[in-house]
N, C-alpha and C positions, 0 to 999 in steps of 0.2 A: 601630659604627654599626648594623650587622647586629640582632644582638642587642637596641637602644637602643630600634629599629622594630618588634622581634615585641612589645617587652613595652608600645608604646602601644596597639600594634594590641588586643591582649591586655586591655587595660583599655577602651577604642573599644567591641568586643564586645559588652560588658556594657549598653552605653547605653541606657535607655527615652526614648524620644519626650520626656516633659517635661523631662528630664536633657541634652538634645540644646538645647531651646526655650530655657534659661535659664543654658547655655553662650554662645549665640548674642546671649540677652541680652544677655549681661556686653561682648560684641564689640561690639555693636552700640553699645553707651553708651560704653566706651572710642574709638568713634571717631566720638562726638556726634552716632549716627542714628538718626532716629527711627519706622526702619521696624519692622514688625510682625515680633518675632523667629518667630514660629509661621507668619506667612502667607508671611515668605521660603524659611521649609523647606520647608513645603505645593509651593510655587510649584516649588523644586527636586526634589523626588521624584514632580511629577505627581500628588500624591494632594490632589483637590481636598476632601472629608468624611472625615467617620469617624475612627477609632482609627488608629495608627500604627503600627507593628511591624517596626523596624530585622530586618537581615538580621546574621546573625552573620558572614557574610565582611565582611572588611574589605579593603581595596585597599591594598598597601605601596607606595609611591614611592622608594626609595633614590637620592639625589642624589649624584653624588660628582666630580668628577674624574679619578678612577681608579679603575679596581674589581680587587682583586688574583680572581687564578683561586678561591681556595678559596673567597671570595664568592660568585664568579659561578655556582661548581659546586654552591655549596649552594640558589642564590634556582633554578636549573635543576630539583632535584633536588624543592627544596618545590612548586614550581610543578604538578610533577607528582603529587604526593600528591592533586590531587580539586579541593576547592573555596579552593585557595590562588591569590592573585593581587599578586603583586611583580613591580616592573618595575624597574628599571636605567636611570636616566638620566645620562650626561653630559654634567658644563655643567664648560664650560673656560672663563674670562675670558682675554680679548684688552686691552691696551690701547692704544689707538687716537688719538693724541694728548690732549686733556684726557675723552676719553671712554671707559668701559670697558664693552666688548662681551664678551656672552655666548653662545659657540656649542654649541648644547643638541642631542645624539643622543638618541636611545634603542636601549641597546643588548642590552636582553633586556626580551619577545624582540624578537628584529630586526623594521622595519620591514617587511620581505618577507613575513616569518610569522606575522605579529600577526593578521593579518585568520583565520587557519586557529588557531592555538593559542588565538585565546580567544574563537572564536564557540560551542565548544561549554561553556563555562564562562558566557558571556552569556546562552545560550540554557536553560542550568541555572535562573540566576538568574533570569529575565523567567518562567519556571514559579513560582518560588516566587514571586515579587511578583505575578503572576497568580491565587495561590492565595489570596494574603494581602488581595490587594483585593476580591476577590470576595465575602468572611466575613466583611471590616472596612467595606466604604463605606457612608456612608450615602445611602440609595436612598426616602429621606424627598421626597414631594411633598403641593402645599399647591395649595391651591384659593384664588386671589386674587378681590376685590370690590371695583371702584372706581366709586364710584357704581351706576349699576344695569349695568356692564360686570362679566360673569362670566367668568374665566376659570379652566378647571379643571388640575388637575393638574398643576401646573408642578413642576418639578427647583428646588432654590433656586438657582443661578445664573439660570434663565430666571424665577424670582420677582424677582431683581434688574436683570435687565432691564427688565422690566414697569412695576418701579416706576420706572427710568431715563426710559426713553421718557416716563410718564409726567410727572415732573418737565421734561424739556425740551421736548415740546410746552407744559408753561406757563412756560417761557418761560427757565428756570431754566437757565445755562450749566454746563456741563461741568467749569469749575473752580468754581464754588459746590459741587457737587456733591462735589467731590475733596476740598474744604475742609471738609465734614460727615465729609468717609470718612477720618481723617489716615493713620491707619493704611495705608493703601492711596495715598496721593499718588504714591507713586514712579511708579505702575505701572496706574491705574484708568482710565485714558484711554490712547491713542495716536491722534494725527492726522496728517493730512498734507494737503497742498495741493488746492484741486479737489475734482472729484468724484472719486474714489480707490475700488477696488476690493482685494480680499487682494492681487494681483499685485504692484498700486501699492507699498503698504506693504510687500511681501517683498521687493521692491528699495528700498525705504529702511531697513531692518531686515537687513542681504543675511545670511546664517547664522544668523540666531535664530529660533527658536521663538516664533510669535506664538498666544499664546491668548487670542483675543478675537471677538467676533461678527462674522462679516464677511459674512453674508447681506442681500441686495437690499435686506430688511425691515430690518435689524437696524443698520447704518449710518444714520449722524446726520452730513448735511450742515449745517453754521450760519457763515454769516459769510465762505464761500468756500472752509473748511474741511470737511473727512468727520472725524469722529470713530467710533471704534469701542470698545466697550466690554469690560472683561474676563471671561473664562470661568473665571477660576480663582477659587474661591470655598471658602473654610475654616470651620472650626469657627463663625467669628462671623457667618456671610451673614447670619443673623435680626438680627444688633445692628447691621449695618450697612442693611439694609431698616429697620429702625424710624430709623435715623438719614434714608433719603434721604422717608422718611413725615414726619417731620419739619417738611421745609422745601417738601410741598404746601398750595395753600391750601384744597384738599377733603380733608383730611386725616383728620377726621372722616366721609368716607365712602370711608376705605381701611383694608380688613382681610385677613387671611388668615388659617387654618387649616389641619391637617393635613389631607390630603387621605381623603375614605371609601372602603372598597370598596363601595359599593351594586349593586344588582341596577342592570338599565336600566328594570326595568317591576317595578309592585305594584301591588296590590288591595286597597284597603277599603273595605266599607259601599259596594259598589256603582261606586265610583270607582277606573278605571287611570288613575294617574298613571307619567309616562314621561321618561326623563330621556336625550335625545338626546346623542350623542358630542358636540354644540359645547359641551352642559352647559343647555341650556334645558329647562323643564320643561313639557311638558305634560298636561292631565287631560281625561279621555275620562267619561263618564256615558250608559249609554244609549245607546253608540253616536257619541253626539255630541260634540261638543265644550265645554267647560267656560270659560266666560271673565267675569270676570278671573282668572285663574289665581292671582293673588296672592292675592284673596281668599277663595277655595275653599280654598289653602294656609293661611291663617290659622284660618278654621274646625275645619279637620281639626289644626289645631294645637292647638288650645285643647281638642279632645277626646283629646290624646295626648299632654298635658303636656309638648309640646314648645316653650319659649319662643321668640318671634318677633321679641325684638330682641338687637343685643350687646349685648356688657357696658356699652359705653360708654352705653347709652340708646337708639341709632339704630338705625331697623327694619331687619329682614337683606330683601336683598332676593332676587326670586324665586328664582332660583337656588338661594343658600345655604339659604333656607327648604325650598325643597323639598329639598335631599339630606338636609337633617334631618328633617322629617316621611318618606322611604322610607326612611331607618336604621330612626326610629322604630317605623314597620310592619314590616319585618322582624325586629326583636327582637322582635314579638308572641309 
């Protein structure tokens, strides 16, 4: 048995992130679900973007009924080599008239010394996963436009909120919304009765990890229900933003972009144009003030080869116009 466990571990090891995603596939379809084999690993490692980068410790479990001594002296022995972690569990069956109970110890290491022999092996390991997400996340923010509403520099999880919100103020429920996302039905929602705060839900949830919005703002009461929406957000959040884009009916005046580093203030041809932390832009001349600001941006656009609508046809509005005319000027 010993032996059976170093040599899966041993191959375990080796695993790349995609090799992991399409193991899980195969699981997932032998037991006809049709969750998103990639966003339930994401979901279980906490790593909501970017690249993925298994750890070469693996964790042994050895199950047995009995453990003779020269086992237990050897999983002792490894455990203490550094970055090894085997554990010793016995599970004895009972039977119990037509039912058969399983009474589960763990006996290395003992209950007592578990919390001291392996905080400084966890504490090892939350260094490197520390190290590893710091180099691998993606730290990619977008600059949303819904209508003439600017909002700048969101994280993509708070890009999918935005566009949430937006869907259910018109009107659009919580399961429509699930029903674009398939991939995510198990898990894209959680509600609960009432008006409902984090509390609420940690006592209908009692020991789980809930990652989802649970700010004043950020909760969706409908129907006598709180809905709150998820934080955990993977490789696809952009292919599930264009899916909840979808099914608004201003659909055509919702875009986003990568988000710029611009300056706050530039100078051309006499005009400071200034672009406040909410993301509004304003232009100064002389001292004064410049208004419409749109179309003093359109001018200065057409002298800076900077196009004035998206791709789709429809004019960009203030906002997104001006951070591209002050790109603009700064590449001067």
């Amino acid at each position: 048995m010993d032996l059976q466990a170093l040599r899966y571990a041993a191959m375990i090891s080796t695993m790349r992130f995609d090799q992991a995603i399409e193991a899980h596939r195969r699981y997932l379809t032998s037991i006809n679900s049709d969750a998103d084999p990639e966003q339930s690993i994401r979901e279980f490692l906490e790593v909501e973007d970017g690249p993925v980068a298994f750890t070469e410790t693996v964790r042994i479990v050895l199950a047995s009924a009995n453990f003779s001594p020269e086992l237990t002296t050897a999983v002792l022995w490894l455990n203490k080599q550094g970055n090894l972690d085997i554990r010793c569990v016995q599970m004895r069956p009972h039977s119990v008239e037509s039912r058969v109970l399983l009474d589960i110890q763990q006996v290395i290491p003992l209950p007592e010394a578990e919390q001291y022999t392996v905080a400084v092996r966890e504490k090892s390991m939350e260094q490197e996963r520390a190290r590893s997400t710091s180099t691998t996340r993606d730290t990619g923010r977008y600059d949303l436009s819904i209508g003439e509403t600017f909002i700048p520099n969101l994280a993509k999880r708070r890009l999918m909120l935005a566009l949430v919100r937006e869907a259910i103020e018109q009107g659009i429920s919580p399961e429509r919304i699930t029903e674009q996302i398939p991939w995510r039905r198990k898990n894209l929602f959680v509600s609960a009765p009432g008006e409902a705060d984090e509390s609420a839900f940690q006592a209908l949830y009692p020991g789980k990890e809930l990652r989802y919005f649970f700010g004043d703002d950020e909760r969706f009461l409908i129907e006598g229900r709180t809905y709150v929406f998820s934080r955990a957000w993977g490789a696809r959040t952009l292919v599930a933003a264009e899916k909840v884009k979808e099914l608004l009916n201003n659909a055509d005046e919702v875009s986003w972009e990568a988000a710029l580093t611009i300056p706050d203030e530039v100078s051309y041809e006499g005009y400071i144009i200034k672009r406040r932390e909410s993301g509004a832009i304003d232009i100064e001349r002389d001292g004064r003030s410049v208004s419409p600001v749109i179309g003093t941006l359109r001018e200065l656009a057409s002298r800076l080869d900077v196009p004035i609508d998206y791709e789709t046809g429809s004019a960009l509005n203030t906002q997104q116009l001006g951070i591209r005319v002050i790109a603009a000027i700064q590449a001067l």
